[in-house]
C-alpha positions as CSV (number, residue, x, y, z in Angstrom):
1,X,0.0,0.0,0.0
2,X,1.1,3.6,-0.6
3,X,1.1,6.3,1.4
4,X,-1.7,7.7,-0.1
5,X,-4.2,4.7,0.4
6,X,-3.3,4.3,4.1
7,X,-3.8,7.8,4.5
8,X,-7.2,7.6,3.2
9,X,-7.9,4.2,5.1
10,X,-7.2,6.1,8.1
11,X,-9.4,9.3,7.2
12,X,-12.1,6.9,6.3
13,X,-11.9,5.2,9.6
14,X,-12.0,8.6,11.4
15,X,-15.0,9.5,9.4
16,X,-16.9,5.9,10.6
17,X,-15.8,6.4,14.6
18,X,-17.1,10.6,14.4
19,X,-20.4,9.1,12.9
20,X,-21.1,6.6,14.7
21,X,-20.2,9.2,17.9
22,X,-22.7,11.2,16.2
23,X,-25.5,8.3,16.6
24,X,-25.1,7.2,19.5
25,X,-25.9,10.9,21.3
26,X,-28.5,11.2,19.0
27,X,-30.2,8.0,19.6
28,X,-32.3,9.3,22.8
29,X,-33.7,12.0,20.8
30,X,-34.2,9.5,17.8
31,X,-36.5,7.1,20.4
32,X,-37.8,10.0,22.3
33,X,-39.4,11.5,18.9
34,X,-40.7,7.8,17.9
35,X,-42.2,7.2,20.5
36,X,-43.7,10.8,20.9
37,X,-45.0,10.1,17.3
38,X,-47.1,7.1,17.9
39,X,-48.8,8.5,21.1
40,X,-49.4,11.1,18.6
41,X,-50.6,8.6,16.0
42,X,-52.8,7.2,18.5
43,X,-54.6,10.0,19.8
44,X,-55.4,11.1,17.0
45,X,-56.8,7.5,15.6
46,X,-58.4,6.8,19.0
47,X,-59.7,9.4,19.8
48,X,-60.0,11.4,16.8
49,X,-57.8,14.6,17.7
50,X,-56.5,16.7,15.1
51,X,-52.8,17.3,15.9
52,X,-50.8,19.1,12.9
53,X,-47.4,17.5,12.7
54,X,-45.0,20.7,12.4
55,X,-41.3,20.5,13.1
56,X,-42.1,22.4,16.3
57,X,-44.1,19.7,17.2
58,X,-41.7,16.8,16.6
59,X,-38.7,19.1,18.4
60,X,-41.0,19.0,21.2
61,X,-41.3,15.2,21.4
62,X,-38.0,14.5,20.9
63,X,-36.9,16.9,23.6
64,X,-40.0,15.9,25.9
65,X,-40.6,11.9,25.0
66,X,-43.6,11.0,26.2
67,X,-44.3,13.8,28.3
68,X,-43.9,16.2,25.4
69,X,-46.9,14.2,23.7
70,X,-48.6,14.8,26.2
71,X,-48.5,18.3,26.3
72,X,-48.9,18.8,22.6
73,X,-52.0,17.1,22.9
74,X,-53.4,19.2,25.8
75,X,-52.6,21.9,24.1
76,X,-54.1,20.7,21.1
77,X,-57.2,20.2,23.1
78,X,-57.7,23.4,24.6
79,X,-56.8,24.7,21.0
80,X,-53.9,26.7,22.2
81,X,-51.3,25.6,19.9
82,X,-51.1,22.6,17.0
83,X,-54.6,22.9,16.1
């Protein structure tokens, strides 16, 4: 191998390690937002709620999980906000 391809063998590996860094402190924001999304889902299919899906809405769940649902709803409810 030259000096070239192990230099880029080595870039390339920094590259995979600095993504994968990237996923893992994303992944509670990843599961917080899906599961966020299907209390949403199912408030509106059970119960018939109109909640628009905004990326306000889905920054809110994935900061907030399932209490963040929760309080998009209410305020969906009381039509506050998200109506």
């Amino acid at each position: 191998m030259t000096g070239l391809e192990i230099l880029v063998l080595v870039a390339v590996l920094a590259l995979v390690l600095v993504a994968a860094q990237l996923v893992r402190a994303a992944r509670p924001f990843i599961v917080n937002a899906i599961v966020g999304l299907v209390v949403l889902y199912l408030a509106q299919a059970v119960f018939g709620l109109t909640i628009a899906i905004t990326p306000v809405v889905i920054a809110i769940v994935a900061l907030g999980g399932l209490p963040g649902s929760i309080v998009v709803i209410v305020l969906s409810v009381l039509e506050i906000a998200f109506v």
